[in-house]
C-alpha positions in Angstrom: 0.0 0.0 0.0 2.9 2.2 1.1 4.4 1.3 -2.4 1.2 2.0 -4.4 0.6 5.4 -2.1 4.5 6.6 -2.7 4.7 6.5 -7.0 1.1 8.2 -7.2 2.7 10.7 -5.1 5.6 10.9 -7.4 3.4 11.4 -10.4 1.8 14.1 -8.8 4.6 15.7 -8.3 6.0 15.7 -11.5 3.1 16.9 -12.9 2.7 19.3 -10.8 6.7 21.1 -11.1 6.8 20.5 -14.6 2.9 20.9 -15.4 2.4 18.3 -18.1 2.4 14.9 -18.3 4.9 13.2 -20.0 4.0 13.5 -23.9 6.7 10.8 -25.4 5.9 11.0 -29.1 8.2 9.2 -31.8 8.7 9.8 -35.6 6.5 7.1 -37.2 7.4 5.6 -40.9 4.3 4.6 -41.5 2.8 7.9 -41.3 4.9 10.0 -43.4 3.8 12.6 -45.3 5.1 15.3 -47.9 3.6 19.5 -47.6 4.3 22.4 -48.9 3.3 26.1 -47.0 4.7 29.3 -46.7 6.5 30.1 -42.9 4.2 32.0 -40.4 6.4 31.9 -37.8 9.3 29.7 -36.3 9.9 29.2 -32.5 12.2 27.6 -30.3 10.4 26.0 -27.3 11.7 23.7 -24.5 10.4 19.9 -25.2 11.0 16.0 -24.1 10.6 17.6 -20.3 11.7 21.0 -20.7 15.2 19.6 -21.3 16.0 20.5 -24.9 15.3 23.8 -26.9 14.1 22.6 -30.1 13.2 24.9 -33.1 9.8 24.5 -34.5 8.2 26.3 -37.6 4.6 27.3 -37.7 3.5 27.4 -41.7 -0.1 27.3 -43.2 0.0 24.4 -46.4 -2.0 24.7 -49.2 -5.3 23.7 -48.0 -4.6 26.9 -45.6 -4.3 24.4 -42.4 -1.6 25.4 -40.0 0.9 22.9 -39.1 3.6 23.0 -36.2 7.0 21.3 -37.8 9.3 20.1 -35.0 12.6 20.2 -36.4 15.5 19.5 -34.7 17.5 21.0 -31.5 18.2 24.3 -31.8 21.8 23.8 -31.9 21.7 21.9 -34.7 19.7 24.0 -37.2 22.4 26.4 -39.1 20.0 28.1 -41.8 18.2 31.2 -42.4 14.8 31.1 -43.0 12.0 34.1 -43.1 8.4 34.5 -42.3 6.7 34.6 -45.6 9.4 32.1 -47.7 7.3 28.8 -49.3 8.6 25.4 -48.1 8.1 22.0 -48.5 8.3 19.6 -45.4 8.9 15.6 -45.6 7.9 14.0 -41.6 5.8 12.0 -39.7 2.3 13.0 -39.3 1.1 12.9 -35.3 -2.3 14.2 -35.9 -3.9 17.6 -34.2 -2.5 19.1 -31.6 -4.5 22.1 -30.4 -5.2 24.3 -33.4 -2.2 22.7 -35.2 -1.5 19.9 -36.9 1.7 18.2 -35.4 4.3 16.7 -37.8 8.1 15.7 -36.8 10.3 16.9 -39.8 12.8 14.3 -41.8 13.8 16.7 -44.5 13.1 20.6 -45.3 13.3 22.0 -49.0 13.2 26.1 -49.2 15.3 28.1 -51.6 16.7 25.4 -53.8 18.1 24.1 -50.2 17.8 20.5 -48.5 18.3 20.1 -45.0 18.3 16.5 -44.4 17.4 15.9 -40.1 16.7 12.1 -39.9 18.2 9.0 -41.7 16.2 6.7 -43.4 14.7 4.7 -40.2 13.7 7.9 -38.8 17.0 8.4 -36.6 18.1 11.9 -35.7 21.0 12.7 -37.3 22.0 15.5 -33.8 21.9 12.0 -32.0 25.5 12.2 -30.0 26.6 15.3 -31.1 26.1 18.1 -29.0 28.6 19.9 -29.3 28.4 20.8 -25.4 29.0 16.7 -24.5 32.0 14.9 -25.5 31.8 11.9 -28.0 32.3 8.3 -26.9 35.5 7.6 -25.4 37.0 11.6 -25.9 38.1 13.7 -22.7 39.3 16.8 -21.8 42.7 17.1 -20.9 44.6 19.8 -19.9 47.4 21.1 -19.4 50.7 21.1 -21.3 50.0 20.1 -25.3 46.5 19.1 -24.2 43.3 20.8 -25.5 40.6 22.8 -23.9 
């Protein structure tokens, strides 16, 4: 009973400090899809717990429905984009999500550009390299001939 009492407290807790529940959501293969919008607005929000900034982009496709892309860490996206430019977005489709429709970008074409973010399984391609954490196996050394 102890037990049971003790993780429900946990859990109410954690929702409580970090004020949502824990909303794990994967890239899916089997629900790719292609669009094409112009760029309303692009964002960097904290996600996966409030532990990473990630950059998202709002656009409005064709069919005038607004769609929230969720693109990569911010740290890893190194290209200039404007509100206004038209795009096309490759990803997995997770369905609405408030007044957006939610889709987890593979690939982004704008401006005869092609910013490739996941392999072909679906694998980030920022997986391991943060360039704040060291690689497998690599340390800091100091000191004489060593690097920071």
């Amino acid at each position: 009973m102890f037990r049971k009492t003790f993780i429900l407290m946990i859990l109410f807790f954690e929702i409580f400090v970090f004020g949502e529940t824990n909303k794990f959501h994967f890239y899916n293969l089997k629900k790719v899809v292609a669009l094409e919008g112009k760029i309303l607005d692009f964002k960097s929000e904290k996600v996966y717990r409030r532990r990473s900034d990630f950059f998202f982009i709002y656009l409005e496709d064709k069919n005038g429905e607004k769609v929230k892309v969720e693109v990569c860490p911010k740290w890893f996206f190194n290209e200039d984009l404007a509100k206004g430019m038209k795009i096309k977005v490759k990803g997995s489709d997770l369905g609405k999500e408030d007044e957006y429709r939610y889709l987890i970008a593979k690939e982004i074409e704008f401006g005869g550009d092609k910013v490739i973010l996941r392999d072909k399984f679906g694998f980030p391609l920022w997986r391991g390299k943060n360039p704040n954490r060291l690689s497998f196996g690599e340390r800091r050394r100091r000191g004489r001939g060593g690097k920071k």
